[in-house]
VEXDREN-2710 file (C-alpha; in Angstrom, 1 decimal):
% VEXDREN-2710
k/r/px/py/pz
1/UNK/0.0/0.0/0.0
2/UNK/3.0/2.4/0.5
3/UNK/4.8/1.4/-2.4
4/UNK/1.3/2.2/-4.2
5/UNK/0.9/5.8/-2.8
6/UNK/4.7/6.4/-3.1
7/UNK/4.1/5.6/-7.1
8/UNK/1.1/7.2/-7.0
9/UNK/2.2/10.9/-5.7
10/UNK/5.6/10.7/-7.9
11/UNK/2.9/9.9/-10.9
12/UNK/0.4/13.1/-10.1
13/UNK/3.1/15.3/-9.3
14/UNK/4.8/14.8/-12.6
15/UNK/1.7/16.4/-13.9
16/UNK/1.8/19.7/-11.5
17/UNK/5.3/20.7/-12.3
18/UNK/5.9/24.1/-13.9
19/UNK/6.6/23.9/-17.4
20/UNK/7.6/26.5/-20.0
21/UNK/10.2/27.1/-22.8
22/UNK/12.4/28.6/-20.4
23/UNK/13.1/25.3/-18.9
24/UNK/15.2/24.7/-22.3
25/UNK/17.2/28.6/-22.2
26/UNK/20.2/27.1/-22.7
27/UNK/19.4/24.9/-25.6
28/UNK/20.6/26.5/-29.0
29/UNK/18.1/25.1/-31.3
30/UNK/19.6/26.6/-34.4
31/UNK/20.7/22.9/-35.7
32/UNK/17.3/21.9/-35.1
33/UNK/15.6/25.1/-36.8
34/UNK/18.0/24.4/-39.8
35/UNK/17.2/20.6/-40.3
36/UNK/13.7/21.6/-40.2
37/UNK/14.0/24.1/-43.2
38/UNK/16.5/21.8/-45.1
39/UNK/13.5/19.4/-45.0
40/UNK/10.8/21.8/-45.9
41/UNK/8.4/20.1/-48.8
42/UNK/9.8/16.3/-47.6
43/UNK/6.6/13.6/-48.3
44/UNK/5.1/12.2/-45.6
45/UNK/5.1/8.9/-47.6
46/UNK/7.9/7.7/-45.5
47/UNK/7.8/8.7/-42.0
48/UNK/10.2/7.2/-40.8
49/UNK/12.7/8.5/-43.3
50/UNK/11.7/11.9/-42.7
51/UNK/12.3/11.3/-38.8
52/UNK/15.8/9.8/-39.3
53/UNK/16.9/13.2/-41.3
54/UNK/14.8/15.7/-39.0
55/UNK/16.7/14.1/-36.2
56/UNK/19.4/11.9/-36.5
57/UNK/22.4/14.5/-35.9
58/UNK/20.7/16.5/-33.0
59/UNK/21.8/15.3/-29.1
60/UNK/18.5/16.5/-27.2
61/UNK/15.2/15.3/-27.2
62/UNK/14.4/18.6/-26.6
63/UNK/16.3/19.6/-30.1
64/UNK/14.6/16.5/-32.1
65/UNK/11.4/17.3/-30.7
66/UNK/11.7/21.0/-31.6
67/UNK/12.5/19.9/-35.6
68/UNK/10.2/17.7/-35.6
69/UNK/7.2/20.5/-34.3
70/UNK/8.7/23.2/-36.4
71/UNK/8.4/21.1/-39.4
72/UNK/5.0/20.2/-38.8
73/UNK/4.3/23.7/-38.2
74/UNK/5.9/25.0/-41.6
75/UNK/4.9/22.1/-43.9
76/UNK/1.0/21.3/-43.2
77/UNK/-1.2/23.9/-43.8
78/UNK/-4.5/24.8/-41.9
79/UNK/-7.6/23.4/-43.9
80/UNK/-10.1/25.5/-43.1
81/UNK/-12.7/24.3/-45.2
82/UNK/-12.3/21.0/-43.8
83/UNK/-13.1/22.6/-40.5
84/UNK/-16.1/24.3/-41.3
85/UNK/-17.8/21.2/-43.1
86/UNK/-16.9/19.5/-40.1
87/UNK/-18.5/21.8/-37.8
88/UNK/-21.2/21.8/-40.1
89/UNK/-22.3/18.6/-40.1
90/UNK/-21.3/18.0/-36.5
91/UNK/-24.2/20.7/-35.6
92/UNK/-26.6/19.1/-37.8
93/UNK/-26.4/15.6/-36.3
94/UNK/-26.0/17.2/-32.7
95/UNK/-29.2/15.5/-31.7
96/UNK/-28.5/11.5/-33.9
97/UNK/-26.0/10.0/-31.9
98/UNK/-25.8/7.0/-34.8
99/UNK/-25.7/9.7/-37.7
100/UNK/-23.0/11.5/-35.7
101/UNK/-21.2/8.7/-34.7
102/UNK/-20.9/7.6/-38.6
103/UNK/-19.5/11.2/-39.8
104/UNK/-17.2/11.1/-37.2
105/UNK/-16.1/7.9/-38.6
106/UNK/-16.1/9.0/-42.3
107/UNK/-14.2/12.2/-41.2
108/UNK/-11.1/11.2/-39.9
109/UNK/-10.5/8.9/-42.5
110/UNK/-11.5/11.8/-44.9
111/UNK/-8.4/14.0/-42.7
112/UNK/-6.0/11.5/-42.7
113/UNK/-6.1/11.2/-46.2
114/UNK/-5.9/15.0/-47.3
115/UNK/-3.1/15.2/-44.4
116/UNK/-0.9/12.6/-46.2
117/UNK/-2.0/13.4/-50.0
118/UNK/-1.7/17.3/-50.0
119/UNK/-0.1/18.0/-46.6
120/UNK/-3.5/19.7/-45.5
121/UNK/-5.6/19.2/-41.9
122/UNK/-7.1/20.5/-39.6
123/UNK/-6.4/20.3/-35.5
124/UNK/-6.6/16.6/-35.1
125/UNK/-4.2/16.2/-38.5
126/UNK/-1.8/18.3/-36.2
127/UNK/-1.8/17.0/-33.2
128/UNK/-1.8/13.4/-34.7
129/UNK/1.2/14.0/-36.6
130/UNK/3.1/15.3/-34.4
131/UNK/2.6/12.8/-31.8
132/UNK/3.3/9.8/-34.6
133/UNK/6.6/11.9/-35.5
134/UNK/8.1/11.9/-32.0
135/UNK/7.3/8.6/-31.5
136/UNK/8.8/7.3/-34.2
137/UNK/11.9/9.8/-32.7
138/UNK/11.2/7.6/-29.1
139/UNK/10.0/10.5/-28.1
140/UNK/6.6/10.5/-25.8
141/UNK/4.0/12.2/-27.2
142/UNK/0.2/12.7/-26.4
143/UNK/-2.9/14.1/-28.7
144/UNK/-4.9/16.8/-25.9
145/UNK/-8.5/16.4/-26.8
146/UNK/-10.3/19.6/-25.6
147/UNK/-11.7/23.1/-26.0
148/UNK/-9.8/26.0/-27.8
149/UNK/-11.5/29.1/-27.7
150/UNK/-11.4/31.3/-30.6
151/UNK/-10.7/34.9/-30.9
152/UNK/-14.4/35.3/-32.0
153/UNK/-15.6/35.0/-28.3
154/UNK/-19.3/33.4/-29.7
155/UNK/-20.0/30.9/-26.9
156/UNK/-21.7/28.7/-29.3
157/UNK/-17.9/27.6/-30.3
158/UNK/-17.7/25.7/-27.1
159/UNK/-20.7/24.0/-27.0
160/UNK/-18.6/20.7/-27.5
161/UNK/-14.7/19.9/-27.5
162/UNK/-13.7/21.4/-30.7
163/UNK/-9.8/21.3/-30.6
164/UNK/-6.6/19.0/-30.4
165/UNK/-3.2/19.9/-29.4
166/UNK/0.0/18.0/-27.7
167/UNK/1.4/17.3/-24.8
168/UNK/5.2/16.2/-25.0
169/UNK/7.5/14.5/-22.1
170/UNK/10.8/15.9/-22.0
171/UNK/13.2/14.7/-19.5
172/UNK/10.9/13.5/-17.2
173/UNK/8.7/16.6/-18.0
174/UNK/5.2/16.9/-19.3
175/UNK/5.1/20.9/-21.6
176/UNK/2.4/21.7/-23.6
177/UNK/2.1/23.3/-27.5
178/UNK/-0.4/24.0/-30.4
179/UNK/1.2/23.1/-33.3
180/UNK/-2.2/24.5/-35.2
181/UNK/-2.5/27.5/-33.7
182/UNK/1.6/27.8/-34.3
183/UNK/1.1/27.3/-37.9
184/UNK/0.1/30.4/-39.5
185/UNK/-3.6/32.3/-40.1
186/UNK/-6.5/32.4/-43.0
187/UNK/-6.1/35.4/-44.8
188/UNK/-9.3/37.1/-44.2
189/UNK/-9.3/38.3/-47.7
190/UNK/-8.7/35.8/-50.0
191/UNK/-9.5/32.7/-47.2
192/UNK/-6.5/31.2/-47.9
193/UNK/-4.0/29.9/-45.7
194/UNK/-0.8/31.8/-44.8
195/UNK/2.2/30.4/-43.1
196/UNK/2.9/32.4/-40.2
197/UNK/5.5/30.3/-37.6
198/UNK/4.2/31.5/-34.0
199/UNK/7.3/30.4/-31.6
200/UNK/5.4/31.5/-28.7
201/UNK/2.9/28.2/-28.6
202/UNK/6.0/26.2/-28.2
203/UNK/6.3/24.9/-25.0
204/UNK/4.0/27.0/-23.4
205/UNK/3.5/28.2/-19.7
206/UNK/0.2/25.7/-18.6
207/UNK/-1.5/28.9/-17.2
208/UNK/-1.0/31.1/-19.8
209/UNK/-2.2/28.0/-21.6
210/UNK/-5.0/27.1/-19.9
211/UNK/-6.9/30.6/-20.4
212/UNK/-7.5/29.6/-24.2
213/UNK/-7.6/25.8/-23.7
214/UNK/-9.3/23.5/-21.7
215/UNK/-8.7/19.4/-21.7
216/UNK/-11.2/17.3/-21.2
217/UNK/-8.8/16.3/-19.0
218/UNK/-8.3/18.3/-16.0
219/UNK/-4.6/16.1/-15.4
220/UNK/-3.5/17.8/-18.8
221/UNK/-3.7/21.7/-17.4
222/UNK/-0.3/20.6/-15.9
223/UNK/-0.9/22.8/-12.7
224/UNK/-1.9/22.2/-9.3
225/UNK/-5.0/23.9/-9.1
226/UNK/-7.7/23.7/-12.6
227/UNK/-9.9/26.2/-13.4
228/UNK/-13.6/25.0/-14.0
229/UNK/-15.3/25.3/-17.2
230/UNK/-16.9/28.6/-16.0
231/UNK/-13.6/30.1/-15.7
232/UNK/-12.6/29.1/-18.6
233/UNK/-15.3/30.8/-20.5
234/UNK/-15.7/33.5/-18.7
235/UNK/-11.7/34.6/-19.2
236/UNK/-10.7/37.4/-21.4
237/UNK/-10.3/36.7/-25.3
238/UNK/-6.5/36.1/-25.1
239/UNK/-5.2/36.4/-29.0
240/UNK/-2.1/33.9/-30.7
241/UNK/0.8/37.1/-30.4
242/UNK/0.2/37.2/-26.8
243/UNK/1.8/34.2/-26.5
244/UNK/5.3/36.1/-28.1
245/UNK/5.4/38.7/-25.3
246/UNK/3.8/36.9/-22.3
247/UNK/4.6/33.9/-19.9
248/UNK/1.4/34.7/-17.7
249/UNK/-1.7/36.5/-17.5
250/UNK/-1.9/37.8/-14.4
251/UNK/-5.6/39.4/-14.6
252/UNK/-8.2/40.4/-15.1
253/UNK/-9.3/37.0/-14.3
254/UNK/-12.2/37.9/-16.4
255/UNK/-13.8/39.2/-19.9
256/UNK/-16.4/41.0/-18.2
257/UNK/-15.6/43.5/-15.8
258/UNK/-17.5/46.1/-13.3
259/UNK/-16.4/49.5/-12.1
260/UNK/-16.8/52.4/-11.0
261/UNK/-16.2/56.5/-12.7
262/UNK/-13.1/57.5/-12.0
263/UNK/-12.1/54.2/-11.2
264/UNK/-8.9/51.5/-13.2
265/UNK/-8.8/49.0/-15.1
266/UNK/-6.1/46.9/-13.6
267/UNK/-4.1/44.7/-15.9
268/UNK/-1.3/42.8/-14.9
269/UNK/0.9/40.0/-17.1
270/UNK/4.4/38.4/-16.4
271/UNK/6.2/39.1/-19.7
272/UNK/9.2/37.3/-21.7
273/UNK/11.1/39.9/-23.3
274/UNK/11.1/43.4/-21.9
275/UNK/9.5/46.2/-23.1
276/UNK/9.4/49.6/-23.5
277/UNK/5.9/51.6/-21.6
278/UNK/5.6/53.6/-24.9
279/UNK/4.6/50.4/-27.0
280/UNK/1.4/49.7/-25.0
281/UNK/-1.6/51.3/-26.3
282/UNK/-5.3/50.4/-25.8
283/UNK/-8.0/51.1/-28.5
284/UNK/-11.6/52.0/-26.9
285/UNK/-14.3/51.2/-28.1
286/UNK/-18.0/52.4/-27.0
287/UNK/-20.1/51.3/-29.3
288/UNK/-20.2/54.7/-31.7
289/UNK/-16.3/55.4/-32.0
290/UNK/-12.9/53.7/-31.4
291/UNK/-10.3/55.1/-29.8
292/UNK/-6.8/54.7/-29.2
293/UNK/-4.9/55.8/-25.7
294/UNK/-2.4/55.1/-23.7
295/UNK/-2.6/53.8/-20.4
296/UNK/-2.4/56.1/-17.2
297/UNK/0.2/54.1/-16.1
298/UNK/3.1/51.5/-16.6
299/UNK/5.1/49.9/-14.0
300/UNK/7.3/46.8/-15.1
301/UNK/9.1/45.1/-12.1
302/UNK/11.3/42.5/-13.2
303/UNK/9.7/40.4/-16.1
304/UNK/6.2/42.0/-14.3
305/UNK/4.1/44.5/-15.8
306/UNK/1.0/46.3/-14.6
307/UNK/-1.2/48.5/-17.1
308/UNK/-3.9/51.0/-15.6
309/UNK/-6.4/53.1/-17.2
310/UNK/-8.9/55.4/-15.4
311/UNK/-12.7/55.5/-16.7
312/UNK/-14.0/58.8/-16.5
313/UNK/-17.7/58.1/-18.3
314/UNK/-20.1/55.7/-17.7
315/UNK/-21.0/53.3/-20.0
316/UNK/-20.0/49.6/-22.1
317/UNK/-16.8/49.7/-23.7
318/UNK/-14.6/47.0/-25.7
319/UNK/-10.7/47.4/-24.3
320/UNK/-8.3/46.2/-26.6
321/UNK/-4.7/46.0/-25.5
322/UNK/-2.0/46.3/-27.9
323/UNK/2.1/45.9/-27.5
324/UNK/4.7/46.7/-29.8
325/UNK/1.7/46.6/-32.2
326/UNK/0.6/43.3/-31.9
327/UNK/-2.8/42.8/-30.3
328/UNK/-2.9/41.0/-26.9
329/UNK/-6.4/40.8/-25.1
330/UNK/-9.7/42.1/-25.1
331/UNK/-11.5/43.0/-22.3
332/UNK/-14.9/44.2/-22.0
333/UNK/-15.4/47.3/-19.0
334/UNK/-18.7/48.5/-17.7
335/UNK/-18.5/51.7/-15.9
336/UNK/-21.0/52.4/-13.3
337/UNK/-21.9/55.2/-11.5
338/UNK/-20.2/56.2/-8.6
339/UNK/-21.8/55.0/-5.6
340/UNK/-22.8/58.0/-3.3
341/UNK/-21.3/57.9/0.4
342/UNK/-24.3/59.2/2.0
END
C-alpha cells in the first residue's frame, strides 16, 4: 500500500510541475531550426525516413522534438474548409448519436487522407502527426482532446470539444504546445491559408495555456490547481501574439468587468522579453467610436508589468490592449456610477 501511494504521488506530481520554454534557455536550437527548413516540402510517404533526417544529428530530445514540431508547423497547412464542413455537419447531427457517430467515422479517414495526400488538416491532423513523428523519434508524445476558444468570443464555439493539441514528455517533464494554432492564419481576404510560424505556442507556460484551452482532462492543465469550465469561458479573449510577449496572464481574471467612474482598469501579465511603456496602447471602443490611448500608467518590475487606465464616463466599452503593435487581449469594462457615500 505504500509502495502504491509512493508511485502514486511521484505519478500526479509529474503532472503539476511548472513547465515553459524557459526550462530549455540554454538549448541552442539553431541545428534543429535548420534541419527543419533543409527538409521543408519532404513527403510524408515515408515517415520514418523523414524522422531519421529531422533528427538523426541533433543530441537532445528537446532539439529532435523541436524539428520535428517546427516542421509540422511550416509544412502542413491549416484546412479551413475541412473545419467548417466538419463543424457543419457536426451541428446538424448534434441530436443523432448513430448519424453522428458515422460522420465522425467517415471524417477522420476523410483528414488523414488529405493530411498525407496534399499536406493539408485540420487540428486533429496536427496533433496526430506530431505525436506519430516523436514517436517514431522515441519521443513520448500525447494528442490533448479539448476546448480552444477562438478569438471570436461566440459561446456557441464551445458547446462541445472542438480542438486537439499535444502534450510532449521531455526529460521526465510533461510541456504543452499547439502546433495549429503555431502554424500560421487564414487570410481574411482571400480565405486562404498563410504560413505564419508563432514560436510562442511552443512549449508553453500551462497557465497562460489554460486561459484559451481547456482538456477534457483536467490532469493535462499541468498545474496544481484547474480552473472550471466557468472560468474558462468567462476569461478574457487572449489572441495567438500574446503568446510572443507573455509567460502569464496575471488578470483580469475575467472578460467581463464592473467598475466604477473615476475608477482603473487593472491589468497585470508576467512578460518574456522586456519592453518599452511607450509600446502599449489600448484602443476603446464604446459602441459609436474607437479610440486609441495610452494607459495612465506603466510599471514593469522584473519580467512584471501592470497596465492602468482610469474611466472617467459611464457606459460599455470594448478594451483592446496592444504591444509593440501586436494585439494582446480584449477585455470588455462596464463603468457604473459612482456609488454616493451618504
Amino acid at each position: 500500500m505504500a509502495r502504491f501511494l509512493v508511485l502514486f504521488l511521484f505519478y500526479f506530481a509529474s503532472f503539476c510541475l511548472s513547465a515553459q520554454s524557459e526550462d530549455f534557455s540554454s538549448i541552442d536550437f539553431t541545428e534543429a531550426d535548420k534541419l527543419a527548413k533543409q527538409n521543408r516540402g519532404a513527403s510524408l510517404d515515408d515517415m520514418p525516413e523523414l524522422v531519421y533526417n529531422l533528427t538523426n544529428s541533433l543530441e537532445t530530445d528537446a532539439e529532435r522534438f523541436r524539428a520535428i514540431y517546427l516542421w509540422v508547423c511550416n509544412n502542413v497547412k491549416n484546412d479551413y474548409g475541412l473545419y467548417a464542413k466538419n463543424k457543419r455537419k457536426r451541428k446538424r447531427f448534434k441530436d443523432d448519436s448513430l448519424k453522428l457517430e458515422a460522420w465522425n467515422e467517415k471524417f477522420k479517414k476523410k483528414i488523414f487522407s488529405t493530411l498525407l495526400r496534399r499536406r493539408r488538416t485540420i487540428c486533429t491532423g496536427y496533433a496526430y502527426l506530431v505525436k506519430t513523428l516523436s514517436q517514431l523519434a522515441n519521443i513520448d508524445c500525447k494528442i490533448i482532446n479539448g476546448f480552444g476558444k477562438p478569438s471570436s468570443g461566440n459561446p456557441e464555439d464551445l458547446e462541445e470539444p472542438n480542438h486537439s493539441w499535444n502534450a510532449v514528455n521531455l526529460n521526465g517533464k510533461w510541456y504543452l504546445c499547439d502546433p495549429t494554432w503555431a502554424s500560421g492564419i487564414q487570410d481574411s481576404e482571400s480565405g486562404r491559408f498563410k504560413f505564419s510560424y508563432n514560436n510562442g505556442l511552443f512549449l508553453v507556460t500551462p497557465q497562460l495555456f489554460a486561459i484559451s484551452h481547456f482538456p477534457i482532462e483536467p490532469k493535462w492543465f499541468l498545474m496544481d490547481k484547474t480552473p472550471s469550465f466557468n472560468d474558462f469561458v468567462n476569461a478574457p479573449i487572449l489572441y495567438n501574439d500574446a503568446y510572443k510577449l507573455l509567460s502569464n496572464h496575471i488578470g483580469p481574471n475575467r472578460l467581463y468587468n464592473e467598475i466604477e467612474v473615476n475608477s482603473s482598469l487593472e491589468i497585470s501579465y508576467t512578460l518574456k522579453p522586456k519592453i518599452n511603456a511607450e509600446d502599449v496602447s489600448l484602443t476603446i471602443v464604446d459602441g459609436s467610436s474607437s479610440t486609441t490611448k495610452l494607459p495612465d500608467n506603466v510599471e514593469q518590475n522584473g519580467n512584471s508589468i501592470d497596465i492602468s487606465y482610469k474611466f472617467k464616463r459611464k457606459g460599455f466599452y470594448d478594451v483592446h490592449l496592444q504591444i509593440n503593435g501586436f494585439l494582446v487581449a480584449t477585455y470588455v469594462v462596464r463603468v457604473k456610477k459612482e456609488k454616493s457615500l451618504n
